[in-house]
N, C-alpha and C positions, 0 to 999 in steps of 0.2 A: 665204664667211663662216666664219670659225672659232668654236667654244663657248669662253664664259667658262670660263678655266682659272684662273681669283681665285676668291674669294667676293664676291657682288654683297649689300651690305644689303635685307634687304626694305623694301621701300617702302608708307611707311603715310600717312596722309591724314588724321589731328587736325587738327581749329584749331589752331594755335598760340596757346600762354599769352604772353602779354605780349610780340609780336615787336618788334622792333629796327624801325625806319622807318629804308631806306637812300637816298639820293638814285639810284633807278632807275628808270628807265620804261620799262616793258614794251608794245608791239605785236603784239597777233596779230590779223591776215588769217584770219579764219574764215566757212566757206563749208560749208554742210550737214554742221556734226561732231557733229549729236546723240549720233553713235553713243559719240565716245569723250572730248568736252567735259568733262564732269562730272570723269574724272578731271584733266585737266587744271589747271581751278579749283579741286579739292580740293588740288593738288600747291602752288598759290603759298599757297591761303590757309595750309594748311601751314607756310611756310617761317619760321624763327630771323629772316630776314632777309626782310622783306619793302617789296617796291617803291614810293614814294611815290605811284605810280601806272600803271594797266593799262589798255589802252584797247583794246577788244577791237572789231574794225571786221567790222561783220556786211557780208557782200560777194555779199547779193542770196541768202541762205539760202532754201530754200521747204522746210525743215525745222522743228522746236522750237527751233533753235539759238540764236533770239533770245529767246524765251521762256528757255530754263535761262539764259540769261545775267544775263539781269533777273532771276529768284531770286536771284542772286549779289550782285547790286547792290544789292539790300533790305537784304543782310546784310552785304554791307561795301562802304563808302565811298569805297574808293582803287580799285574796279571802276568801271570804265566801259564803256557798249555805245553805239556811233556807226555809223551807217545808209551806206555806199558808196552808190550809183547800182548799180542789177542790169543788168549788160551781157546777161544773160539765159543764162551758163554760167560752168561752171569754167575762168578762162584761169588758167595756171600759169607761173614763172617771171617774165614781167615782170609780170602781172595782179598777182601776191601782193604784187609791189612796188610797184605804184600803190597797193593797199588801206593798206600799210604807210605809204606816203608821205602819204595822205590823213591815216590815224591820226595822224601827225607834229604835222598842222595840227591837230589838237586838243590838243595838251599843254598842262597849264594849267601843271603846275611845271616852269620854265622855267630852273630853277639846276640842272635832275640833273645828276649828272656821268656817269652811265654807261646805254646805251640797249641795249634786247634787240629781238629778233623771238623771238616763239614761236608754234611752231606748234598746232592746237588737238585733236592727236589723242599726247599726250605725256603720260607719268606721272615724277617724278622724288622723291629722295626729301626731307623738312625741309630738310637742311643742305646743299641745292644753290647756293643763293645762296652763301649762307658760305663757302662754299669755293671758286666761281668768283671772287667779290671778295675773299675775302684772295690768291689767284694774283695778283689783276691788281695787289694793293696790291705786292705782293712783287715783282713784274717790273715798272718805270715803263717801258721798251721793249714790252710788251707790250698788243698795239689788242684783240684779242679770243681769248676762251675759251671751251673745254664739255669736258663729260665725255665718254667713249665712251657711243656707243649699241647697245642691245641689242634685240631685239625674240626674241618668245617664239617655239619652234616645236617644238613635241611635246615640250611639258614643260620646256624648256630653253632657254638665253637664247643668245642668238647674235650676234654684234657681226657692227655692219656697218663689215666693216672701213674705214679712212681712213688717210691717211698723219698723221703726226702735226700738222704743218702746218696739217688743214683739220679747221679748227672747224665742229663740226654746222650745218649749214643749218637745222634744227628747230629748235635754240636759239642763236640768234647771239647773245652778251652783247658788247659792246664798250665801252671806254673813249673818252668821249663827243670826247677831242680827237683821238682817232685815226681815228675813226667820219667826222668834220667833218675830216680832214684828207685823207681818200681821196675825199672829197663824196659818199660814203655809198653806198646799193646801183644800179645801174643797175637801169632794167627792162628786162628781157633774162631768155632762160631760164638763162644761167651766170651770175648774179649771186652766185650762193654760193661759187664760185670766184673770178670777178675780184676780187672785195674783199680774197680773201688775197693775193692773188699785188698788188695796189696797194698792198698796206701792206708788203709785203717791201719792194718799190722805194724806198717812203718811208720804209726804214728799223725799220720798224717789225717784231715777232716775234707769231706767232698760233701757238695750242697746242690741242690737243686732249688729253686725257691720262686714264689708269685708276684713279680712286678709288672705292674700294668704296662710300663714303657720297657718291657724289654722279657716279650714272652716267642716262642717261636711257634710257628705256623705251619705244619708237617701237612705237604698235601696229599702222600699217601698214610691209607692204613699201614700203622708201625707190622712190618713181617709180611709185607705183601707183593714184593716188588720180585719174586721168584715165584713162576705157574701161580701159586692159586695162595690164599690165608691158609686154606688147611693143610699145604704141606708147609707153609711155615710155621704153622702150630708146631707140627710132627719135631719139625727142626728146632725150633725152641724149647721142646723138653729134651731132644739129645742136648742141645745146650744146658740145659740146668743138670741131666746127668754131669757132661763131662766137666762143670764146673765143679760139681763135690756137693751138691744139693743134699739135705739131709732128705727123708723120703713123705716125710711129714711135710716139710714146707713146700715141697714139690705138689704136694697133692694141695693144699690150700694155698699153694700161688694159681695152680689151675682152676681152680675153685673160684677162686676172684677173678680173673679172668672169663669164666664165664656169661659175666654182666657186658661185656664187649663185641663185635665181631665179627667171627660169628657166633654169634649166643649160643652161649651152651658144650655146642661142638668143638668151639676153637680151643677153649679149656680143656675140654674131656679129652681133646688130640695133643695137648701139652702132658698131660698126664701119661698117656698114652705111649708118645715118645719118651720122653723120662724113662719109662718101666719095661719099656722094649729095649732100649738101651742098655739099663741094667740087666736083664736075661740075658741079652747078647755078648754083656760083658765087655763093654765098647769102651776105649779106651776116655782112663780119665787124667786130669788137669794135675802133672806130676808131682806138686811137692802134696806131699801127706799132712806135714802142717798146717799148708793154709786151709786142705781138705776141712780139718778136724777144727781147726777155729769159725771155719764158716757153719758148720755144721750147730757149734755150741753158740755163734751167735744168731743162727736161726732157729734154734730151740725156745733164747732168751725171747724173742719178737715172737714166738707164737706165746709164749707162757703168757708174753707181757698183753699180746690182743685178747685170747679168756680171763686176764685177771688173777692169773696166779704167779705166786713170787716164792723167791727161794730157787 
């Protein structure tokens, strides 16, 4: 991870005076966030721009998580809190997708034009909306966006790096015909991946990008919110298995990742998982197409990081 070498806006948490009602609807899958909830919900009620409506899917919490939700909900209107079925733990990856999917089914406005996931342990600042949907007005080729994310570490913000490409999994904003044009998230632990790499196919362009006023603030370690970092290592290279990773970009995604962490380890356990995966022959991400285009355009991004072309 590298330190913000920008200035990052401090991020503040008003009500907002007379916000703009946008045709948005927001999902977040929450599961025991007492800890960092609150900011969260100060961060939308917050916003210049705010979502027609938020529908927060309590997914079997044995925290306060549902209690501070319903304070929210006393106080504003376009909060909603909807009860999952408690499978009795935190499944991640496809679980966070079923919560989301269930959320779905409760959308009362049913004309939004543009759909998010967020996740419930996020701070970001007013004008993040504002500025995710004028990108998306300004690019009609463009299915989803977010700002880079930073999270805190001895006083100082430190992005978690991403290729440009891939829009925060924390906060997935999407343009609602592009969202219904890839038939939305798999559940699966790469979902936050396949959906970029499906909207490339379909033509479509996904961004991530550095503005000062409208960066997000991830207060855990990204892959940490199950036991330990290193079995979410482990889990992130079965994730890159069962996305269709070539075996090359597997071993130098881990590879980069080793600058993070935990240093060293947390890579070498991506790797690791990755190749246990493949021995075990675990199943992978079914269509073969998109297997083989990801493959050829993760060849193209290593050829293109040493320097060789053709």
């Amino acid at each position: 991870m590298t330190q913000a070498t920008t200035p990052l806006r401090p991020i503040t948490s008003e009500p907002a005076q007379n916000p703009i009602i946008v045709p948005l609807v927001i999902i977040s899958p929450v599961r025991d966030e007492s800890k960092y909830l609150r900011r969260t919900l100060d961060s939308i009620v917050a916003q210049t721009r705010r979502p027609i409506e938020w529908i927060l899917v309590d997914d079997g919490s044995s925290d306060s998580t549902p209690d501070i939700i319903k304070e929210y909900t006393e106080k504003y209107p376009f909060i909603r809190l909807v009860h999952n079925a408690n499978r009795g733990y935190r499944k991640l990856g496809g679980g966070v997708i079923v919560a989301f999917n269930f959320g779905k089914t409760h959308i009362t406005h049913q004309d939004y034009q543009y759909i998010a996931k967020l996740d419930g342990d996020m701070s970001f600042g007013p004008l993040y909306i504002e500025h995710m949907l004028s990108k998306l007005q300004a690019m009609p080729k463009l299915a989803s966006v977010s700002g880079k994310v930073y999270r805190e570490e001895r006083g100082k913000f430190i992005e978690e790096r991403h290729l440009e490409e891939q829009v925060a999994g924390q906060f997935k904003l999407y343009r609602r015909e592009a969202f219904e044009d890839i038939g939305g998230f798999i559940e699966h632990l790469a979902w936050d991946g396949i959906d970029i790499h499906e909207a490339r196919l379909k033509g479509w362009q996904t961004l991530s990008y550095y503005d000062p006023d409208a960066w997000l603030w991830h207060h855990r370690i990204m892959g940490s919110s199950d036991r330990s970092l290193y079995v979410g290592r482990l889990r992130w290279g079965r994730g890159n298995w069962y996305m269709g990773y070539h075996p090359l970009y597997a071993i130098a995604a881990g590879i980069n990742r080793m600058r993070e962490k935990p240093y060293f380890i947390g890579g070498l356990l991506m790797i690791i998982g990755y190749f246990n995966a493949a021995i075990r022959g675990l199943p992978q991400y079914e269509s073969e197409h998109f297997r083989r285009e990801l493959k050829k355009w993760q060849l193209a991004k290593l050829r293109k990081a040493i320097g060789l072309h053709g």
